[in-house]
N, C-alpha and C positions, 0 to 999 in steps of 0.2 A: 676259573681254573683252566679245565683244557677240553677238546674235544676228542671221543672216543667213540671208535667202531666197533659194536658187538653183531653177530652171526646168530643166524635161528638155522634152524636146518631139520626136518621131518622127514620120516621114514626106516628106514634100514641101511646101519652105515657101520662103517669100524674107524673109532676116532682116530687109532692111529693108522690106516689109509685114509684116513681125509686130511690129516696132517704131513702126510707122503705127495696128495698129490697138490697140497695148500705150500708147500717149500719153495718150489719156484716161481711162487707168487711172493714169495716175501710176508707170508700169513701163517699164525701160527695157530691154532685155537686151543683155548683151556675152557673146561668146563666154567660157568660163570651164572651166579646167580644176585637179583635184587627182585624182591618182593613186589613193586611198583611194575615192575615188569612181566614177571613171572601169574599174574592174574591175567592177561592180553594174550597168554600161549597157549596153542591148542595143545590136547592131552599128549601127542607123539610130537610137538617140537621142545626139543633139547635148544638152551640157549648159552653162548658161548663167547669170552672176549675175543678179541682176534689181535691178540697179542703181539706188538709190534717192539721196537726202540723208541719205549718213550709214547708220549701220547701222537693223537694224531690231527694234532692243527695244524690248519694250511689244506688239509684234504678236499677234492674237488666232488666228493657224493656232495647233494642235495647245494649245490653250488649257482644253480643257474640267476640270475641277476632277474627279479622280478619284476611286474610293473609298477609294484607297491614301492618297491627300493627308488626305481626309476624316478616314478614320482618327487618321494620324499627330496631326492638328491637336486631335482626341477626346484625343487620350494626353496630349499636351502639358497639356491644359486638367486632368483628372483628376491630373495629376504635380502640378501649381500646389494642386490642393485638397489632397490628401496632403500637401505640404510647411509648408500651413497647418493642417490638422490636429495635425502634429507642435509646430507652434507655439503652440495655444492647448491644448494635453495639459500643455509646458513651463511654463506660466501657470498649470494646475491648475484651467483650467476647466472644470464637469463633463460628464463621456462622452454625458449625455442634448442638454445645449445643442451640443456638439460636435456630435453626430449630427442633430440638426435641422436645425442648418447648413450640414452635408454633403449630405445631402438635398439641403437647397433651391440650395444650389452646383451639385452635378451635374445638378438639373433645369434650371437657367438654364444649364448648358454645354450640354447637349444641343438645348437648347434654339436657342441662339445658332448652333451648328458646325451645324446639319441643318435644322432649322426655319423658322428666320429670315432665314438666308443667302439672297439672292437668286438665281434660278438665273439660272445664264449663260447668255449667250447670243452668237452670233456676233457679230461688228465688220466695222468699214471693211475689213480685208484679207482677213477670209475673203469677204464680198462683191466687193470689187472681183477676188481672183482669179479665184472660179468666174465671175465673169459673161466676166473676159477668156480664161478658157481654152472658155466656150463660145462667146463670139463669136469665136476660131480657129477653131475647128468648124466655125463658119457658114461663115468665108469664106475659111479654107486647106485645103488638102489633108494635115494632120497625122494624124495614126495616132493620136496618143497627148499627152496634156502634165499637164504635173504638178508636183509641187515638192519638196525638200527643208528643213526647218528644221534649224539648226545651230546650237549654242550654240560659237564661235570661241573658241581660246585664244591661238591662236598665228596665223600668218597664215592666209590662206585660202586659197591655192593649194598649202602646203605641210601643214597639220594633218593630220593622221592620224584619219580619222574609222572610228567604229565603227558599221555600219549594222547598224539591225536587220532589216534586208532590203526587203522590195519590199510594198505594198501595192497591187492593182488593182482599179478600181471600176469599172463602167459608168457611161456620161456620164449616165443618169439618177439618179447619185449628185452628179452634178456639184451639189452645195446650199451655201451657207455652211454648215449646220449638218455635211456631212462633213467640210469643212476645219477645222472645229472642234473636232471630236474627233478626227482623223487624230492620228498619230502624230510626235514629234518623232524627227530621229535616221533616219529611214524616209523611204524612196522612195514618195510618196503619188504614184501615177498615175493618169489615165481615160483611157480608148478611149471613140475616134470613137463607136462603136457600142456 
């Protein structure tokens, strides 16, 4: 279905100043609850959608290009040369032009998946949340705020989510580049302090 961003947020606050000062972020929050979730919350975090137009795929939280991915996409590419290999063997073209080709094949994939690829870098939503959960900081009395990303399959107050648990950062983590590699799936939090 789709991907959605929900908010945690602990301490002392008034939803509607945190909705005053979430507006120029293009953030909205509604109180928001699933079961699945709602066992992972400490007693004072309130959890809330962040209500946008529509869902929110395409969003750059929890986005950073792993090694794991890296990997996989290496194999894929190297699978595509073997399966060409196999093909100009059947042709009876000879093992030395084969191999030269192979060569220069796996130097242009390595080349392309590591090399060349551009690194990533944070977007609009990793910016716009770390700046709105550090101006909470500023001017609420919150403990804590933070986010969830979820890939939805079924509704959202009833799916059965499987967390990978809790992540806690200091507010001098508070960067787009941590919202960036955060975890999907995970309870990404920061404190006040």
């Amino acid at each position: 279905m789709c991907h959605f961003i929900t908010v945690i947020l602990a301490g002392t606050f008034d939803l509607a100043e945190v909705n005053e000062i979430a507006e120029p972020f293009s953030i909205h929050l509604l109180p928001f609850a699933n079961p699945s979730v709602s066992q992972y919350l400490e007693f004072d975090e309130a959890y809330f959608s962040a209500a946008a137009d529509g869902c929110d795929c395409g969003t750059d939280l929890c986005r950073y290009l792993d090694t794991f991915e890296l990997m996989q996409q290496m194999e894929y590419a190297f699978q595509d040369i073997d399966q060409q290999v196999e093909k100009y063997r059947q042709k009876g073209i000879s093992e030395e032009t084969i191999l030269r080709w192979q060569i220069h094949q796996s130097e242009m994939a390595v080349r392309q998946q590591v090399y060349d690829r551009p690194h990533p870098l944070p977007g609009n939503d990793c910016i716009r949340f770390s700046s709105f959960f550090d101006m909470l900081f500023e001017k609420t009395m919150i403990r804590s705020a933070g986010f969830l990303l979820h890939f939805y399959h079924g509704d959202l107050e009833t799916e059965q989510i499987h967390l990978h648990g809790r992540r806690v950062f200091r507010r001098k983590h508070l960067l787009p580049e941590t919202l960036f590699v955060a975890s999907e799936d995970t309870l990404n939090i920061f404190l006040q302090q």
